[in-house]
C-alpha positions in Angstrom: 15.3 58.8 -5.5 12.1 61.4 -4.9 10.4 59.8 -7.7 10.7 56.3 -5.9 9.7 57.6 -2.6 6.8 59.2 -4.2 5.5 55.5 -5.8 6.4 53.4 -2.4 4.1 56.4 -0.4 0.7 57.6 -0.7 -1.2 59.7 1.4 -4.0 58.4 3.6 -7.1 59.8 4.5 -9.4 59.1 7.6 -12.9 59.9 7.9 -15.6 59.5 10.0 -18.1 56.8 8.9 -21.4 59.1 9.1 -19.6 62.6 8.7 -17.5 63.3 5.9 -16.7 66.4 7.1 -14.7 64.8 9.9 -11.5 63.9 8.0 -7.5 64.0 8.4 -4.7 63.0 5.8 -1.3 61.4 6.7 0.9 61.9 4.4 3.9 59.9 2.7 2.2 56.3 4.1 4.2 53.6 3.2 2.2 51.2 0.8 3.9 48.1 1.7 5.5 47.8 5.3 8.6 45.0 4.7 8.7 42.3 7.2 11.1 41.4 9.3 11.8 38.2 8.1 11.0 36.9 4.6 8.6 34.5 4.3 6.7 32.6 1.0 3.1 32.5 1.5 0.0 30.1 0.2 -3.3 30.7 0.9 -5.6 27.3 1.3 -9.2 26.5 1.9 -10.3 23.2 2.6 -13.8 21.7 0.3 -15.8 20.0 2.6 -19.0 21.1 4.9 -17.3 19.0 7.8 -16.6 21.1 10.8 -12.3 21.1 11.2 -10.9 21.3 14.4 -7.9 24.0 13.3 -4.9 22.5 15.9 -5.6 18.7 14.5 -5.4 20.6 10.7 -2.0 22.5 11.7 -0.5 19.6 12.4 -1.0 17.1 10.3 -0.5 18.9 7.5 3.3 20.4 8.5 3.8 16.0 9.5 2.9 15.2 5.9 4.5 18.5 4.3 7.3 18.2 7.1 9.0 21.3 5.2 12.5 21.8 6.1 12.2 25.1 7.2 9.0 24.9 8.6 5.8 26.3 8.3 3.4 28.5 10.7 -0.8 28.9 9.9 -3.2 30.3 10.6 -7.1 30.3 10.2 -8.5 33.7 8.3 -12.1 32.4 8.6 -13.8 28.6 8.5 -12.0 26.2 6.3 -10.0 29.3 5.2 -6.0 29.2 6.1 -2.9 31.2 5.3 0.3 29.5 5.5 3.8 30.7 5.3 6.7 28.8 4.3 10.3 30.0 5.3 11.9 28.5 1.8 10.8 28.6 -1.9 11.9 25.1 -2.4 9.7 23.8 0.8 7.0 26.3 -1.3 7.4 24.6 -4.7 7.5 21.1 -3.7 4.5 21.6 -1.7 2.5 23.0 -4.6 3.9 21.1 -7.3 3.4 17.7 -5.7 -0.1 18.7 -4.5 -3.2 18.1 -4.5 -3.1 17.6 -0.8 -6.3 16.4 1.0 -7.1 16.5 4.6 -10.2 13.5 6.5 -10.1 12.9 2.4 -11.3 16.4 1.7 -9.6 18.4 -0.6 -7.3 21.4 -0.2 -6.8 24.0 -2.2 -3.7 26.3 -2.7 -2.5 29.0 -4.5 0.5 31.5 -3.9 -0.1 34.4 -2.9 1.2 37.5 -4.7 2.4 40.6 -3.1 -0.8 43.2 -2.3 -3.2 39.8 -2.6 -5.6 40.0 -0.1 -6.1 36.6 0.7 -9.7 36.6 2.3 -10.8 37.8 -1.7 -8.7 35.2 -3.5 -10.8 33.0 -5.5 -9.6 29.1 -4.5 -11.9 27.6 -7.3 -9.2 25.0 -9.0 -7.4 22.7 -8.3 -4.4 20.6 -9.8 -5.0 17.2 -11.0 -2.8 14.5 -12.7 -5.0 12.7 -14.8 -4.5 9.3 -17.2 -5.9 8.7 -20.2 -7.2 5.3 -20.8 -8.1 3.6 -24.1 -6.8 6.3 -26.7 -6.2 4.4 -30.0 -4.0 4.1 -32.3 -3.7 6.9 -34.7 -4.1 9.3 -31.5 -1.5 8.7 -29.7 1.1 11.6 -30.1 2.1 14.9 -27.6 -0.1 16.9 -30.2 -3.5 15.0 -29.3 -2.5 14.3 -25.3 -1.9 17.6 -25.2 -5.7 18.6 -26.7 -7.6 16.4 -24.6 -5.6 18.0 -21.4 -7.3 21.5 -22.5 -10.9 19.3 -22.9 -10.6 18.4 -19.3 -9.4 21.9 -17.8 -6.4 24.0 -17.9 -3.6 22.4 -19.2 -0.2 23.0 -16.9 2.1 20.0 -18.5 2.1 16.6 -19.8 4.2 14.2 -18.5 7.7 13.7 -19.8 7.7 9.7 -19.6 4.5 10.0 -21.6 6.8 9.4 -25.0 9.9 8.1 -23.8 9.5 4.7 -25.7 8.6 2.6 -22.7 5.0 0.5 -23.3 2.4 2.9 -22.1 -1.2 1.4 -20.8 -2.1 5.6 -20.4 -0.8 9.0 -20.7 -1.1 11.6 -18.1 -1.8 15.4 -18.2 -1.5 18.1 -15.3 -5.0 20.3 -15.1 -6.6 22.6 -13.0 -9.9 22.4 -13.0 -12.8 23.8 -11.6 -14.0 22.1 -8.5 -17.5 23.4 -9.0 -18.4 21.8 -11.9 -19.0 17.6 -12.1 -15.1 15.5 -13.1 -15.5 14.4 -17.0 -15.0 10.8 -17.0 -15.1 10.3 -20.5 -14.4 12.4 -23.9 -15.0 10.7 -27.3 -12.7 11.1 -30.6 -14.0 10.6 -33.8 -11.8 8.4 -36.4 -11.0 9.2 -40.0 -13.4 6.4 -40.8 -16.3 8.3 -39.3 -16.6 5.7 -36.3 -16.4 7.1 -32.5 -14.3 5.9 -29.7 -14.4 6.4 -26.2 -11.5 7.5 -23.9 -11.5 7.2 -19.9 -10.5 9.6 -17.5 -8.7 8.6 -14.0 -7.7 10.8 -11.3 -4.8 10.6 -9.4 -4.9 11.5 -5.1 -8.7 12.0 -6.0 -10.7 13.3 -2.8 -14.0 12.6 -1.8 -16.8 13.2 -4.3 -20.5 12.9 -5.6 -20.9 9.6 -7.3 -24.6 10.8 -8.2 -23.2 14.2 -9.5 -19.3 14.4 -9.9 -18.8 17.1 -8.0 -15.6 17.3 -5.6 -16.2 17.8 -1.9 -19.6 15.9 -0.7 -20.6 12.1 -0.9 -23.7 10.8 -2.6 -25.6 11.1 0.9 -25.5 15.1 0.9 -26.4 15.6 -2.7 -29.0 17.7 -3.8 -30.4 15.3 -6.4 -31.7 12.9 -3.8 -34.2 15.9 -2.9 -35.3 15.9 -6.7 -35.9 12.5 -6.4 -32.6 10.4 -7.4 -32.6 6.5 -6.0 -29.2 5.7 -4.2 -29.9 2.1 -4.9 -29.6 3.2 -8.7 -26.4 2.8 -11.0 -24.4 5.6 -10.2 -23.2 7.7 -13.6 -20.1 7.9 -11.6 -17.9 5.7 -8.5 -14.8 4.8 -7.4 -13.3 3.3 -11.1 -12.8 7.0 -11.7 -9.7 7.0 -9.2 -6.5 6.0 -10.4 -4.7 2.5 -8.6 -2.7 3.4 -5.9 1.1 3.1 -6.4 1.9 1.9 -3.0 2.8 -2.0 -3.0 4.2 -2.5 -5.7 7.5 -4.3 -5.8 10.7 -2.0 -6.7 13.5 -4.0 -5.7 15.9 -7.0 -6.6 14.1 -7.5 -9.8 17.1 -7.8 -11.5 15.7 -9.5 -15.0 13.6 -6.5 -15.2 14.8 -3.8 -17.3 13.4 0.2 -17.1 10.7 0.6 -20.0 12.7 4.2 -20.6 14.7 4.2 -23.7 17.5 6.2 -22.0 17.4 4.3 -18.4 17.5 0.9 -20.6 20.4 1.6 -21.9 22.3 1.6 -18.7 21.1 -1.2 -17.2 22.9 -4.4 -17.1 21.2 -7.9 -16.0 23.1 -10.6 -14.1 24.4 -12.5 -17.0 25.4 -8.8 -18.5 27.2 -7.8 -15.2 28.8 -11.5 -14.9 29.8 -11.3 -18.9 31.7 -7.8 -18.5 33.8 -8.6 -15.2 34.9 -11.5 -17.0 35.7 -9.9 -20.7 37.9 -7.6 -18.2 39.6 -10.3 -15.9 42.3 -12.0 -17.1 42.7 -15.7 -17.9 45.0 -17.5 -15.4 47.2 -20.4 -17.3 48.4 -23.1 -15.3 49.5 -25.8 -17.8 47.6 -27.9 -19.2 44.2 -26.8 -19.4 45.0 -23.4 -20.1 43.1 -21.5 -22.6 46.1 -20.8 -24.4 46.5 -24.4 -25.6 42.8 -24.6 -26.4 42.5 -26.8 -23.7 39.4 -26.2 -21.3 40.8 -25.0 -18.2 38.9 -27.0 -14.8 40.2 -26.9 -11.1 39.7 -30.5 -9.2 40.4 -31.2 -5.9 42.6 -33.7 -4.2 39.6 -35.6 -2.7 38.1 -35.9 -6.4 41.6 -37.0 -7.7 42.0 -39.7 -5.5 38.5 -40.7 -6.0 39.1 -41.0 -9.7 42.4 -42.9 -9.7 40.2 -45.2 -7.2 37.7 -45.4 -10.1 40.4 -46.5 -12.7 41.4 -49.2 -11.1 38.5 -50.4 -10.5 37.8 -50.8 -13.5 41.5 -52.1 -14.6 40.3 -55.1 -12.2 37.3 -55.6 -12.9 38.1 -56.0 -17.0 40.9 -58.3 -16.0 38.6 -60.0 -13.8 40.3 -59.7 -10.7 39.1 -58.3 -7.0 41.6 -55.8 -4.6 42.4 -59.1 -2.8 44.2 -60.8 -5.7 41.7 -63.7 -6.1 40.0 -64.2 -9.7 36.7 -63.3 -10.5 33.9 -65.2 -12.2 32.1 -62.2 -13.6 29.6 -64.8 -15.6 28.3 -66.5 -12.3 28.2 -63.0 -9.8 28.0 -59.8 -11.7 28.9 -57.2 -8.7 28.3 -53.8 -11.3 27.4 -52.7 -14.7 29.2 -50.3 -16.8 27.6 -48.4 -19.7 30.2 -46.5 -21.9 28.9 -44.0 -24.2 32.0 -42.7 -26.9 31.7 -38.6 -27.1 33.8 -37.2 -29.9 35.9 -34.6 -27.9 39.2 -34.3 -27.2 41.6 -32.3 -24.8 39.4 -32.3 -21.9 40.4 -32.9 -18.4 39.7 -36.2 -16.4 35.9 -35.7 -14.9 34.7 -38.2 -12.3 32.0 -38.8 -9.4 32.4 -41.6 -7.2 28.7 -42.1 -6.4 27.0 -45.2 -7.6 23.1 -43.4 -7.4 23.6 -42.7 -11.4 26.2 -40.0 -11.4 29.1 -39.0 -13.5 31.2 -42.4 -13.1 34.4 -41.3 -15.1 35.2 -39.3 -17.9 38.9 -40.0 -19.4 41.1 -39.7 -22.8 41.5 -42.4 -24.5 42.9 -42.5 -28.1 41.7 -39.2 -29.0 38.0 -40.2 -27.5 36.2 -39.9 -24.6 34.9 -42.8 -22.3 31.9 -42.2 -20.4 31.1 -44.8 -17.6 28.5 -44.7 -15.3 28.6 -47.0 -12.5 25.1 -49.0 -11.8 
């Protein structure tokens, strides 16, 4: 117990700034006083020249990070902030989901540590998902993504989905990079052939920067190179293709003929006709006679409206092969033709009686007949 008292105390010693000889010590000084309430604290500083108005800062940036146990900040110096977070998982998602920007300039966090002093932290780096366009064939595997991660900064983690067997137009890496030094924007690999290719570089929630020199936190306006003599009116070595597309917009719902690229989400997803397929492999057939299923015999439900409108139809056509109308009187079917049948014989057999009693070209009737079917269709 002594010895830990002994390494959470020191003794502290006060002296005069001009005379040494006036001094006093105070002994067993705790090191580290412990708060009252526990809190998780980031320190952050903002790249950008642009005066910041600190209330406006505060909060808009606990509405976007809208942490569920809040957040408190507060300015150490200009563009310079400490803020403290209340719960390690408002913490993490803050910092994981990052990089945050504020008027499109970029903020940098870190964590601090325990005895940090966070007016000397270095806030240099910053964490950037970036895709990689136009890597060939032959280079494509967690071995080579993973290589040209470290080429572009420090390498955090790839993404899982890079290889989950979904058609890929990119891979993308998490680096921290320096925010010093000008974005890479391209990186070339050399084939077993001897040839070169080129791969592209785009940044993901990239903030303002230098399309003269590549460097995050100024536009091509405040550069130094124009006072060396660079023409805005120029190419630009860099510009706005270096961002990655937004993924706001795009449609996410009712595309049900759509499958997930993922090998393991694609597996448990079911289109319409799959959905429609399994609730009927699990109902049960209702039999009702004939045209059960269990007689081979197609199974159809018609109404009493399209009954009667069929028996209609036979008869009509009884009559009008006998030649005679509904009122009993004889037809001359040579002299006055009043309608035109066209039969066309269809091997089946065991189907139900079909019919439509429209004359526009329709189903006319559809009946068993010697093992045959009769197709007529009234003109």
């Amino acid at each position: 117990m002594a010895a830990e008292i002994t390494n959470q105390c020191a003794n502290l010693t006060l002296a005069d700034v001009e005379d040494d000889d006036v001094a006093m010590q105070v002994p067993n000084v705790p090191k580290n006083q412990p708060d009252s309430e526990e809190g998780y604290y980031v320190v952050g500083r903002l790249v950008t020249q642009k005066p910041i108005r600190f209330p406006f800062f505060q909060d808009t940036m606990a509405a976007v990070w809208r942490p569920a146990m809040g957040v408190n900040t507060r300015q150490l110096e200009s563009r310079r902030y400490l803020f403290r977070f209340y719960h390690e998982a408002d913490v993490e998602r803050v910092i994981n989901v990052g990089p945050w920007t504020y008027e499109q300039s970029l903020l940098i966090m870190k964590r601090l540590d325990l005895g940090e002093d966070p007016y000397a932290m270095a806030l240099d780096q910053a964490e950037f998902w970036v895709q990689v366009h136009s890597l060939p064939a032959g280079f494509r595997s967690e071995i080579v993504v993973k290589a040209i991660g470290s080429f572009l900064g420090t390498l955090i983690h790839v993404d899982d989905r890079n290889f989950d067997g979904s058609m890929r137009l990119f891979y993308r890496v998490r680096v921290a990079i320096d925010v010093a030094k000008p974005l890479k924007k391209q990186m070339k690999l050399k084939k077993d052939n001897g040839s070169w290719v080129y791969v592209d570089f785009r940044y993901e929630r990239l903030p303002t920067f230098c399309f003269l020199c590549g460097v995050i936190g100024h536009g091509e306006k405040f550069c130094s190179k124009i006072v060396h003599g660079a023409d805005l009116k120029a190419e630009k070595p860099y510009g706005v293709w270096m961002r990655a597309g937004s993924r706001k917009g795009v449609p996410n719902s009712r595309q049900q003929w759509i499958p997930s690229e993922t090998t393991i989400e694609r597996r448990n997803w079911r289109s319409p006709t799959m959905e429609a397929d399994a609730i009927l492999a699990t109902a049960e057939p209702e039999g009702n006679g004939k045209g059960s299923e269990d007689d081979g015999v197609p199974s159809a439900r018609i109404s009493e409206q399209k009954r009667r409108r069929t028996t209609d139809i036979e008869s009509e056509l009884m009559e009008v092969e006998a030649g005679v109308s509904k009122t009993g009187k004889r037809r001359d079917l040579r002299s006055k033709p009043t309608q035109t049948y066209e039969f066309i014989i269809m091997e089946l057999s065991g189907a139900w009686q079909l019919d439509d009693s429209s004359c526009s070209g329709g189903l006319g009737s559809l009946k068993e007949a010697k093992g045959t079917f009769s197709y007529g269709n009234l003109c």
